[in-house]
Every structure is written in structure tokens, then in C-alpha cells.
Backbone bond lengths (Angstrom), bond angles and torsions (degrees), N, CA, C in turn:
res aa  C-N    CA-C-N  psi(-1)  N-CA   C-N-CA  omega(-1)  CA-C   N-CA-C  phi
1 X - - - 1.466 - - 1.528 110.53 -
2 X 1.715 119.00 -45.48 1.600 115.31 171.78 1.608 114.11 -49.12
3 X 1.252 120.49 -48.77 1.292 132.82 -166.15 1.757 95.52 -57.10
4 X 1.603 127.54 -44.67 1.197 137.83 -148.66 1.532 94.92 -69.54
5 X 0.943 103.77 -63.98 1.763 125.88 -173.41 1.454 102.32 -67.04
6 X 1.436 138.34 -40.65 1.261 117.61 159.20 1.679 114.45 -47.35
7 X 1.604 124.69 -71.58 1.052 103.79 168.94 1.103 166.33 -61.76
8 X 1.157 106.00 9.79 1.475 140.55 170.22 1.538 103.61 -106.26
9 X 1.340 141.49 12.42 1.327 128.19 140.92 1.407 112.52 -118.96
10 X 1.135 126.41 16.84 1.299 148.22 175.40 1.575 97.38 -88.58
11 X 1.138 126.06 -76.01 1.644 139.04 169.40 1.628 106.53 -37.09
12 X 1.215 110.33 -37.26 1.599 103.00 -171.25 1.452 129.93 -96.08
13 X 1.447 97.63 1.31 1.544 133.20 -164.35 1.915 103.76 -111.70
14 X 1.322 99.08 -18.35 2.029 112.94 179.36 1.703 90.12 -59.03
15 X 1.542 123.02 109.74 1.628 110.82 163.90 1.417 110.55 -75.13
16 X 1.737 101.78 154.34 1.181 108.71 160.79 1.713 139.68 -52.45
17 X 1.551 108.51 132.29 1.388 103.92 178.79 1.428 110.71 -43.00
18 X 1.210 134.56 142.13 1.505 129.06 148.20 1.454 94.22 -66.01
19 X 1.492 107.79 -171.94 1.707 141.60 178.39 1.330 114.74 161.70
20 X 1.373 111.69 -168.38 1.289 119.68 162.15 1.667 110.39 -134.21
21 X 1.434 120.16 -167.14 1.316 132.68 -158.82 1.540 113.11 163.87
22 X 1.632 96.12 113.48 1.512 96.96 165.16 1.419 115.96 -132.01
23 X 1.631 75.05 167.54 2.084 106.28 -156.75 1.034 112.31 -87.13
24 X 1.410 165.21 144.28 1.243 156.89 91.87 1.363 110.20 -36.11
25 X 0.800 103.88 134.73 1.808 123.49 -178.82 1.413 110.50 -130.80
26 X 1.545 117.45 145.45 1.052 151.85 151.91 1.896 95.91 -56.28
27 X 1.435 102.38 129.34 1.300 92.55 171.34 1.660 135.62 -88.55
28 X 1.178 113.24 -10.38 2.009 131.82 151.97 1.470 73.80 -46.56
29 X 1.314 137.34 -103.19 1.600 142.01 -112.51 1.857 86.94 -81.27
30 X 0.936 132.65 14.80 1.956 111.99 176.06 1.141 132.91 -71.36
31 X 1.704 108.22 -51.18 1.198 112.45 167.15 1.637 124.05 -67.64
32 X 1.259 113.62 -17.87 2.009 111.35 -177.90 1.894 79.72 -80.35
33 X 1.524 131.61 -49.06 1.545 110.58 -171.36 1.289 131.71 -53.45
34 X 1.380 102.65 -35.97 1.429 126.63 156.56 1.530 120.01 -37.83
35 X 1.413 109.08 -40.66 1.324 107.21 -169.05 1.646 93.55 -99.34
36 X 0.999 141.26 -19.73 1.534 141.52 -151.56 1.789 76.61 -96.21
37 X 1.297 146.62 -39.50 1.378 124.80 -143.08 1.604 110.81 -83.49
38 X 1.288 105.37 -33.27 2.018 122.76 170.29 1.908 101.83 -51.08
39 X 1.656 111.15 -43.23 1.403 123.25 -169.82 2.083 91.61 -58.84
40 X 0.955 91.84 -69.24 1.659 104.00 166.13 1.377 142.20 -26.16
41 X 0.935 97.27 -59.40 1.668 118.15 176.83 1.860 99.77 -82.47
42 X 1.330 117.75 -30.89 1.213 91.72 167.45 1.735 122.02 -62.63
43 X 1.210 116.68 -20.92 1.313 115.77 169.36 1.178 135.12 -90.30
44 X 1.461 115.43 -21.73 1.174 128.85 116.36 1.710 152.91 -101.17
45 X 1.315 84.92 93.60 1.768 85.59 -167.20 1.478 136.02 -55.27
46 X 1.700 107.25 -7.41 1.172 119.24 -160.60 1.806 104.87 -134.49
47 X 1.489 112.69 14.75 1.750 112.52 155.47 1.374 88.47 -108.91
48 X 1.641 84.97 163.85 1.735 110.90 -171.38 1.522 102.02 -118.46
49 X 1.173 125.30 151.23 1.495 118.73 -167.91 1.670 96.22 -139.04
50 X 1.494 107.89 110.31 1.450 114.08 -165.50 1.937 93.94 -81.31
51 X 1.765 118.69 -176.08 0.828 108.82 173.64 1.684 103.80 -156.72
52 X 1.417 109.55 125.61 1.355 108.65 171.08 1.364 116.62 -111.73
53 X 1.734 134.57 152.92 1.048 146.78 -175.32 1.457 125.82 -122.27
54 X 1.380 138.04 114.40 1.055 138.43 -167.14 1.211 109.74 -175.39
55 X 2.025 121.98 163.86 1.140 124.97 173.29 1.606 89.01 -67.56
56 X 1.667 99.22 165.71 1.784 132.96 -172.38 1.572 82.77 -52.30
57 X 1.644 101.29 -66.35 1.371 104.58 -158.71 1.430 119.51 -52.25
58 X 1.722 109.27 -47.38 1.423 96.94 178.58 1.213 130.20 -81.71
59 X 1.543 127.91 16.96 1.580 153.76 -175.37 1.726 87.96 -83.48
60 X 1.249 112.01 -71.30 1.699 125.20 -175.82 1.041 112.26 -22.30
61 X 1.793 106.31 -58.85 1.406 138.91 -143.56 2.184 88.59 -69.78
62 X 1.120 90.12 -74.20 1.496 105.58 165.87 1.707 124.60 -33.14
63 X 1.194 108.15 -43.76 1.226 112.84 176.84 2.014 116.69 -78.11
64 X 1.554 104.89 -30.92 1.226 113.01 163.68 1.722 129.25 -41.72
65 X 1.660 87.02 -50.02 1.793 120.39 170.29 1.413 116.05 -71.99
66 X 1.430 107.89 11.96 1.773 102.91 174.41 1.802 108.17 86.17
67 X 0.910 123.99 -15.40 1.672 106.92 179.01 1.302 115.20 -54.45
68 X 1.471 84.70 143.52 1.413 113.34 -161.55 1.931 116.13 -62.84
69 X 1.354 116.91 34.96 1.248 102.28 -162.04 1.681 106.49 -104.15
70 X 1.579 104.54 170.39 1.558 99.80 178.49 1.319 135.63 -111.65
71 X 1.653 99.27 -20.68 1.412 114.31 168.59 1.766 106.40 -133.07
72 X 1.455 93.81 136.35 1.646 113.76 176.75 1.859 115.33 -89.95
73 X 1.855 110.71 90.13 1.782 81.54 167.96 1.487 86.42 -94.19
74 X 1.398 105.63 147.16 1.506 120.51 152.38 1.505 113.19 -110.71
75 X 0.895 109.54 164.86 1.779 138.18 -178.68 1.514 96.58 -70.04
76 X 1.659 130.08 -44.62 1.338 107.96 -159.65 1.724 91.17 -137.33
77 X 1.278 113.05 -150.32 1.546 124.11 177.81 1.148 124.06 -120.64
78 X 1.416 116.64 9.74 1.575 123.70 -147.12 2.146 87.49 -116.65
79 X 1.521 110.24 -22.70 1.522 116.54 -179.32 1.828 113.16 -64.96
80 X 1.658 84.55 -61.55 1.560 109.51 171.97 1.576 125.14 -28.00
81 X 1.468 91.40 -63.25 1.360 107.69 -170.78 1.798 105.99 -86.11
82 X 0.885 121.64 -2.25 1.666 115.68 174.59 1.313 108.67 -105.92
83 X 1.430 114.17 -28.37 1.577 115.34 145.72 1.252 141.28 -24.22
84 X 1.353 96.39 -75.25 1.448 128.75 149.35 1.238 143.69 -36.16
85 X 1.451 109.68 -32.42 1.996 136.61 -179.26 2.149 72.77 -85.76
86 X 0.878 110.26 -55.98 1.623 107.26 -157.14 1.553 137.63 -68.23
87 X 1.867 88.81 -26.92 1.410 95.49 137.36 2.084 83.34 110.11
88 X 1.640 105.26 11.64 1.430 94.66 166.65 1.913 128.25 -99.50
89 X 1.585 82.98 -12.53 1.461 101.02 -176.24 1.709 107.26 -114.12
90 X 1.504 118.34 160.31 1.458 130.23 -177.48 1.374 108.79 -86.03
91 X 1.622 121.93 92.29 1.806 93.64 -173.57 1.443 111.34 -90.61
92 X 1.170 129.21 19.68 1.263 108.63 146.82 1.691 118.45 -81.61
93 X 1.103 139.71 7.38 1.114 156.15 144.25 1.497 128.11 -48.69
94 X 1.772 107.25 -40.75 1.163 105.07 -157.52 1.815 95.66 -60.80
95 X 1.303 103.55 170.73 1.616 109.17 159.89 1.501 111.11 -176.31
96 X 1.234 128.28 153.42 1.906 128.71 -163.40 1.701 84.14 -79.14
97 X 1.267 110.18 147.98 1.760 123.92 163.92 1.130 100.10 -138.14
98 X 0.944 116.57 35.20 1.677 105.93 165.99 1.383 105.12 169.22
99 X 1.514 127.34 146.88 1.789 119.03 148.55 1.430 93.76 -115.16
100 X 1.521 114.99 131.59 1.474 140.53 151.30 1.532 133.21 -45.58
101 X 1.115 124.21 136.10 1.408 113.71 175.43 1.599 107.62 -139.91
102 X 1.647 110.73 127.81 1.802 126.39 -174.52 1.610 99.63 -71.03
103 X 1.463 106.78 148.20 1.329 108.10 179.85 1.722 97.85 -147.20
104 X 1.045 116.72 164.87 1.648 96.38 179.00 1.757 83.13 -137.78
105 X 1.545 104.23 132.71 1.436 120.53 -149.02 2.108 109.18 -106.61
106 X 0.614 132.03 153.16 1.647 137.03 147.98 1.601 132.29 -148.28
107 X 1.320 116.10 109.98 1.560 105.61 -172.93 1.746 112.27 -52.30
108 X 1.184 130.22 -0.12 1.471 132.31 -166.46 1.969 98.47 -105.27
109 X 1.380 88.82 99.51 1.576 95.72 156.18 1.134 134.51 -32.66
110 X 1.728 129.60 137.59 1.028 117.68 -154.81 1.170 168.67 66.50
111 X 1.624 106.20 -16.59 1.364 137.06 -178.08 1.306 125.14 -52.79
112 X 1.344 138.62 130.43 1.777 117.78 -171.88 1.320 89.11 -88.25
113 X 1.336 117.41 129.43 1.301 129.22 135.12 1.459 124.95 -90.07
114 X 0.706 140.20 1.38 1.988 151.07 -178.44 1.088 87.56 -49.12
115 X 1.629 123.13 148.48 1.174 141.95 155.71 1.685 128.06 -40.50
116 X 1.068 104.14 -38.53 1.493 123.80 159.37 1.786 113.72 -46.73
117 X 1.200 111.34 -57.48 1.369 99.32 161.26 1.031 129.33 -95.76
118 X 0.932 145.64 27.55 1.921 168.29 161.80 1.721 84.62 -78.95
119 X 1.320 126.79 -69.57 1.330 142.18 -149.59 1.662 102.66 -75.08
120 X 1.455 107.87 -33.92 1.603 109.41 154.16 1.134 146.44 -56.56
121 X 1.595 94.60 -19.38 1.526 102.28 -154.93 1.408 128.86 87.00
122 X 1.118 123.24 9.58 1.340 118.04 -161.22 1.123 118.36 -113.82
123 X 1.245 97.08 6.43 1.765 88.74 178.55 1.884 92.08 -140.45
124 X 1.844 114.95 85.90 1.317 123.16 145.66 2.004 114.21 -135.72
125 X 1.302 91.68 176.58 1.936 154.49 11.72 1.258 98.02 -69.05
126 X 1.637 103.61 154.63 1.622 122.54 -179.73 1.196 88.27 -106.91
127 X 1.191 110.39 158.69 1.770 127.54 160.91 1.353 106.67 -127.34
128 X 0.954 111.80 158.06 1.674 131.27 -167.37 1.663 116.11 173.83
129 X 1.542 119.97 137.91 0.847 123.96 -156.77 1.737 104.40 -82.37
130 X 1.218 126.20 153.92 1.604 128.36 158.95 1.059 124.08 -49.69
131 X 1.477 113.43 100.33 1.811 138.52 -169.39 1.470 95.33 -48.18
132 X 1.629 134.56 -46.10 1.393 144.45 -158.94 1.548 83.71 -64.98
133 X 1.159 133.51 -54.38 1.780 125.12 -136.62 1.308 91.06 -124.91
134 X 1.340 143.84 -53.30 1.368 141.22 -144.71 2.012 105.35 -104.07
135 X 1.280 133.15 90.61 1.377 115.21 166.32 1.607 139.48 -33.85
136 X 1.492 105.89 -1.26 1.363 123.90 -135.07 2.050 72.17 -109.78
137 X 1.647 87.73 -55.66 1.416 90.03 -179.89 1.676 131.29 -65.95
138 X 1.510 101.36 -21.89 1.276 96.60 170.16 1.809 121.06 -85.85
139 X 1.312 119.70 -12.43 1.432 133.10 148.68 1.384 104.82 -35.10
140 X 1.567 120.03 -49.48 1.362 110.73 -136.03 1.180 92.39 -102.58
141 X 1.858 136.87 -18.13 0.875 142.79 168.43 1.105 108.54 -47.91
142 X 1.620 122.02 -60.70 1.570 130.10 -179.59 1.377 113.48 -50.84
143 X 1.414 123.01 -42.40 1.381 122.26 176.58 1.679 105.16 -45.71
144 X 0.939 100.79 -56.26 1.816 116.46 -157.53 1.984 95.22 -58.04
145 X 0.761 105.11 -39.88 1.801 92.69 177.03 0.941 84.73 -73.83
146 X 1.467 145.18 -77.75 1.498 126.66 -140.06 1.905 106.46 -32.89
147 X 1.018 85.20 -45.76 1.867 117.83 -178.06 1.110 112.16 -37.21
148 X 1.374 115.87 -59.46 1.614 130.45 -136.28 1.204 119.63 -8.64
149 X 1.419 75.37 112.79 1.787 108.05 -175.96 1.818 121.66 -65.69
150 X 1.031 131.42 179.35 1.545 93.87 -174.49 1.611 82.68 -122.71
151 X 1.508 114.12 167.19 1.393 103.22 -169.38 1.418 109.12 -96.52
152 X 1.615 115.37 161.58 1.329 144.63 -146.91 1.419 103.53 79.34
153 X 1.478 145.24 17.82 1.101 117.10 168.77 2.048 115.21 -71.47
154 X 0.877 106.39 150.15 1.289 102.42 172.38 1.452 144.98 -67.12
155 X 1.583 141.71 100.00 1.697 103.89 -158.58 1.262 101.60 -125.84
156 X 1.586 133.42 139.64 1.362 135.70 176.71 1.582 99.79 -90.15
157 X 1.452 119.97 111.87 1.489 114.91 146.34 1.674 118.02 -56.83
158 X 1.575 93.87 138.13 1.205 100.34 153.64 1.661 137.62 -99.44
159 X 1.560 145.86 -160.69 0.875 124.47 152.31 1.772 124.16 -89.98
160 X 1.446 89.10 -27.55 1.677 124.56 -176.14 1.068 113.91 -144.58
161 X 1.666 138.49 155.00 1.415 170.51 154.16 1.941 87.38 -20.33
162 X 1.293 109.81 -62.19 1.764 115.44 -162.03 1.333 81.65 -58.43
163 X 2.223 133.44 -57.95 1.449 97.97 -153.66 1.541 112.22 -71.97
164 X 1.421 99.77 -6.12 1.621 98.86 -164.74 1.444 113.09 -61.17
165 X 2.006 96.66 -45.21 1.676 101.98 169.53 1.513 116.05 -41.51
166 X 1.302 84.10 -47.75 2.405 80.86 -167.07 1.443 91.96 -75.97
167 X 1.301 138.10 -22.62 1.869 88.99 -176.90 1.704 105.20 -70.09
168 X 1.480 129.73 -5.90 1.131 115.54 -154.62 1.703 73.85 -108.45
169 X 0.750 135.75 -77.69 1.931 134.95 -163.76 2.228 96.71 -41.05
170 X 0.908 104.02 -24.79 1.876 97.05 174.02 1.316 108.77 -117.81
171 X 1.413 136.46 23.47 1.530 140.15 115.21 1.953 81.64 104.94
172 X 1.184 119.24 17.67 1.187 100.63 173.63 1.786 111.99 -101.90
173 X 1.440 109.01 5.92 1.881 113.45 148.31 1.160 98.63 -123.38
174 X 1.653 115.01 160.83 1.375 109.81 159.23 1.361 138.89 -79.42
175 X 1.502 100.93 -21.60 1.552 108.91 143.76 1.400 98.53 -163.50
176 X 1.539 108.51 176.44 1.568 132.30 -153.01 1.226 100.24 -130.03
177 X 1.661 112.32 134.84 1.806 113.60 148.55 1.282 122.99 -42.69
178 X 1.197 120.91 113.22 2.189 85.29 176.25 1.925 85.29 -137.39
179 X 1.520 101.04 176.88 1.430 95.92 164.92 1.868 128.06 -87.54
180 X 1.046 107.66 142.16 1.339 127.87 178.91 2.077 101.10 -10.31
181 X 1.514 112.63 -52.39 1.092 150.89 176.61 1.712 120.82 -39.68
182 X 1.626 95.74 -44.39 1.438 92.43 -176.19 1.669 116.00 -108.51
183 X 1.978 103.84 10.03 1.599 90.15 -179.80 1.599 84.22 -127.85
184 X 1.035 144.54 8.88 1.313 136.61 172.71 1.303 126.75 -43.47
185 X 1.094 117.30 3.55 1.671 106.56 -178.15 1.742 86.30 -157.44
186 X 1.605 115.85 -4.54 1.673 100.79 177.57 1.406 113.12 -82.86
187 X 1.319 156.15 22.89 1.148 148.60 145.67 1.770 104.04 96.35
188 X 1.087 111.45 -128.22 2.113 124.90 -169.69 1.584 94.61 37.67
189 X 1.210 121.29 -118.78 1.561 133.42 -147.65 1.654 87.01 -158.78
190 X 1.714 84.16 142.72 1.788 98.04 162.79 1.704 104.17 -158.68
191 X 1.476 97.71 157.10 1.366 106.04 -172.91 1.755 95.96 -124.80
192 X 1.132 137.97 125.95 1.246 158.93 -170.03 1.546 103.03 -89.65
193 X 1.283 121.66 81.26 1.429 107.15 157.86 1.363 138.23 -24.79
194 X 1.034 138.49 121.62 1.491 122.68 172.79 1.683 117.03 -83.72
195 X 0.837 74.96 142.21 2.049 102.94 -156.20 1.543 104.94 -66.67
196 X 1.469 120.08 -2.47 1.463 90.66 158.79 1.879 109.55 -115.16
197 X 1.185 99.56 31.34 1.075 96.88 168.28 1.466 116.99 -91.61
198 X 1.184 123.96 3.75 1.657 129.58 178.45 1.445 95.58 -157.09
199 X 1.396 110.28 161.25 1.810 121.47 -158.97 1.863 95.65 -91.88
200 X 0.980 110.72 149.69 1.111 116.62 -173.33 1.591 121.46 -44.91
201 X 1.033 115.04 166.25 1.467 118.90 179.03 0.927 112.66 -157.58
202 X 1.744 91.16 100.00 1.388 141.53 -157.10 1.879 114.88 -97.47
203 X 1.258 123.80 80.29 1.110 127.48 -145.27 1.220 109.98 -85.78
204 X 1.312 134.74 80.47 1.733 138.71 -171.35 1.871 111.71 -91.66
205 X 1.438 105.85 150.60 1.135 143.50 -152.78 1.587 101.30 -126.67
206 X 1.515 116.86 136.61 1.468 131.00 163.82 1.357 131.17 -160.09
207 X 1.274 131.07 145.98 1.747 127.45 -166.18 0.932 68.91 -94.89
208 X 1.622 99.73 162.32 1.639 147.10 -162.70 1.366 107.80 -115.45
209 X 1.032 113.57 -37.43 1.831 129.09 166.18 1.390 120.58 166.35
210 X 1.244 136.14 -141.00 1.648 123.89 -146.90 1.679 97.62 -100.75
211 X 1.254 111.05 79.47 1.317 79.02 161.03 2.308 107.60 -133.91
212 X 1.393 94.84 156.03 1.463 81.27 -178.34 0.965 127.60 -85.63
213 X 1.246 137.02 -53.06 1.437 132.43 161.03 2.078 107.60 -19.79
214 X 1.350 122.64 -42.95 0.948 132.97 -168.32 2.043 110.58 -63.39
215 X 1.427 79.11 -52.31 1.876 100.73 174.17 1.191 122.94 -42.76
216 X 1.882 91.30 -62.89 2.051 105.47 166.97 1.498 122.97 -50.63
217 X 1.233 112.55 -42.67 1.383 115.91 -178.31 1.400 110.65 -74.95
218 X 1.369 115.26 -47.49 1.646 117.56 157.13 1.607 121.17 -21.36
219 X 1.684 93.37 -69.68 1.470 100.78 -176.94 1.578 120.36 -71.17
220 X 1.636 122.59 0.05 1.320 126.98 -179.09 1.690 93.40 -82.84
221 X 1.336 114.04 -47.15 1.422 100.91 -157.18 1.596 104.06 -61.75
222 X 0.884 132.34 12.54 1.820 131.62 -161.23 1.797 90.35 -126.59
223 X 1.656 118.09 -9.94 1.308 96.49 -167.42 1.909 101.73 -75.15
224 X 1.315 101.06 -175.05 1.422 100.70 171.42 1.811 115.65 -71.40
225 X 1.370 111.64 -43.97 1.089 97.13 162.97 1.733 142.67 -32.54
226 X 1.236 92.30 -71.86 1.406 105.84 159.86 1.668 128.77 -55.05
227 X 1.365 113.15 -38.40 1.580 110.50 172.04 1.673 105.42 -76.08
228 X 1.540 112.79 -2.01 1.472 106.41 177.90 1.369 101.06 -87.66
229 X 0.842 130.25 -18.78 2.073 131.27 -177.91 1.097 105.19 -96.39
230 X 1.151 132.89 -42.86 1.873 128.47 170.14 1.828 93.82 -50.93
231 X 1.236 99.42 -60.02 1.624 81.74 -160.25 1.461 109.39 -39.82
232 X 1.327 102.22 -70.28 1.603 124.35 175.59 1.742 106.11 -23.55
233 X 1.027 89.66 -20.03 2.179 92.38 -170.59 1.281 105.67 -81.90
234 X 1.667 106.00 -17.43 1.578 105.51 -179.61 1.892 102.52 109.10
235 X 0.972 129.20 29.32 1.528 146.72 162.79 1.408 109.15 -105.82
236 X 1.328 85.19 146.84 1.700 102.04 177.14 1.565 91.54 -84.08
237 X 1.717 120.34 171.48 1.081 118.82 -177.91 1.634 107.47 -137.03
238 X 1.570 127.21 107.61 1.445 97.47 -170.81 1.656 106.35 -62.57
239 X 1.842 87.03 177.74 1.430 96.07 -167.68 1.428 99.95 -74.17
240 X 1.145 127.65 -36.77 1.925 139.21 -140.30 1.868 84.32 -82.35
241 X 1.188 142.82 10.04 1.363 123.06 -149.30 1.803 97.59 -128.86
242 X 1.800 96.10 7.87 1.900 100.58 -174.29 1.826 90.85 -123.71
């Protein structure tokens, strides 16, 4: 029985490998990852958690071409899973970390955004992200019929949600699609799409292949901790993920 219990605190006493592991990110989700990775590293003090930035689409695109990354967040579910059919992503891996919410943004106080003046005209250049690459942008596409805008309004594509923010935060739109996520605590005026006006945005997650450092950090973003700061970021949180 002594011998048993020695080896069995022998086994439990083996520390974890350090490593590192990097993310591709959806660019809506950067700054809440940003903040989730300090939460992390305090528990592990000694992995490094790299960080990449890009639309969903052009993250994919990249990952098709061999980049070197280890974990996939995308913007929607439609990246993940074709990944996955293809044999670059783990789909038993995949899993939702987030649901998204469209907001159409302006640093200028006060501003009507209501549909009513959308339908006037009165409130351009629009910004909105690239329906091809960005999910954020094809949300915002759907908004805009609900809308119907009248024509000659003006609209700046973006490449991503982040450029969409800056044409509207450096006054070169008058306001921008962005997610719920990246103006939540910046102040001006916002108008909250209502959510069945565009299909959900369903924000899925997948390892890239074996690595551990990659796994742990995987499995942090699903802890409660961490699904407690996404929410807080302005994400819905499914229920199945506490």
C-alpha cells in the first residue's frame, strides 16, 4: 500500500510541458482573446500564446496554404466545418465559443441611427465588412435589405469588422457595422440590429492538430472563467459550454 501512494503522488507531481501555440482569430473576437490570454498564462506561466488577426475568410484561406497555426476561431461555422470535410482541421474539435451580435456603430453622440434614417439616406458612407471573407459582413448585408436603402447611398467596404470600426472611429464612414464586441464600452451612438434580421452568428472554434499547449488553451476558452469574460465582451454564451 506505501509503495501505491508513493506512485501515485509521483504521477501527480510530473509538471506540465510548457510550449507555445498560435491562434488565428476572427477579428470581432481579438481584443476579448487578448484579454482571456493574461487569464491563462496565469495558470500557466510558462506557455506562450501567439496571436494572429484576420477576416474568418482570409484565416481559412491561409490555413489551406499550410500556415503554421494551431487553433482556428472563426466568425461563423461554415469555415470550420469545410476545414474539417478537407482534412486541415480536427472536427471532433469543432465547438461554438461564442454567438455574435451586429450593431451599426458611430463615435458622434447622439446620432440617429434607426432604420428610419438609414431609409432616408441620412446617415452615409456606410461601412460594412466583406460579405465574401468577413461573416460579420454578410450579417450586415442582411440588415441592409431589411433597410432598403435608397440608391446613391454611399458604402465603404471593409476587409474586416476592425477596418470597418476605423472607417467609422476616423470619420471616413459615418458609421460602421461592427460587432456588438468591439464598441461596447467605446461610447458615440449605436443602433443594435435585431437579430432576426440576419442568421445567426454562430462563432466556431477548431485544433489544427496535436499540439498540447494548444489543447490547454483550447480547453480554457470553454472554462467558466473564460466564458465569463466573453459574455461580459458582449457575446451570447451557449448554455452546453458551463
Amino acid at each position: 500500500m506505501r509503495i501505491l501512494v508513493v506512485v501515485l503522488m509521483s504521477v501527480l507531481s510530473v509538471p506540465v510541458a510548457a510550449g507555445t501555440a498560435q491562434v488565428a482569430v476572427a477579428t470581432n473576437f481579438a481584443h476579448t482573446l487578448k484579454r482571456l490570454i493574461p487569464l491563462y498564462e496565469q495558470r500557466h506561466p510558462d506557455d506562450r500564446i501567439g496571436v494572429t488577426v484576420a477576416s474568418t475568410g482570409k484565416l481559412a484561406a491561409q490555413i489551406r496554404q499550410g500556415a503554421p497555426y494551431d487553433i482556428f476561431l472563426a466568425a461563423d461555422q461554415r469555415r470550420p466545418e469545410e476545414l474539417a470535410a478537407d482534412g486541415f482541421l480536427d472536427s471532433a474539435s469543432i465547438r461554438t465559443y461564442a454567438l455574435g451580435a451586429l450593431v451599426l456603430w458611430t463615435p458622434t453622440r447622439g446620432a440617429p441611427l434607426a432604420p428610419q434614417s438609414l431609409r432616408q439616406g441620412n446617415v452615409q458612407p456606410l461601412a460594412l465588412a466583406n460579405a465574401r471573407t468577413a461573416p460579420y459582413g454578410v450579417a450586415a448585408e442582411s440588415a441592409l435589405l431589411h433597410v432598403k436603402l435608397p440608391q446613391g447611398v454611399k458604402r465603404v467596404t471593409a476587409e474586416n469588422v476592425g477596418q470597418s470600426y476605423h472607417f467609422a472611429h476616423s470619420g471616413a464612414a459615418a458609421a460602421a457595422f461592427v460587432a456588438l464586441s468591439q464598441v461596447q464600452q467605446q461610447g458615440g451612438s449605436q443602433w443594435r440590429v435585431p437579430g432576426h434580421w440576419y442568421a445567426p452568428i454562430v462563432q466556431q472554434g477548431g485544433l489544427l492538430g496535436k499540439n498540447d499547449t494548444a489543447q490547454r488553451f483550447y480547453d480554457f476558452l470553454f472554462s467558466p472563467q473564460a466564458r465569463s469574460l466573453i459574455d461580459q465582451a458582449g457575446y451570447q454564451v451557449p448554455d452546453d459550454t458551463f
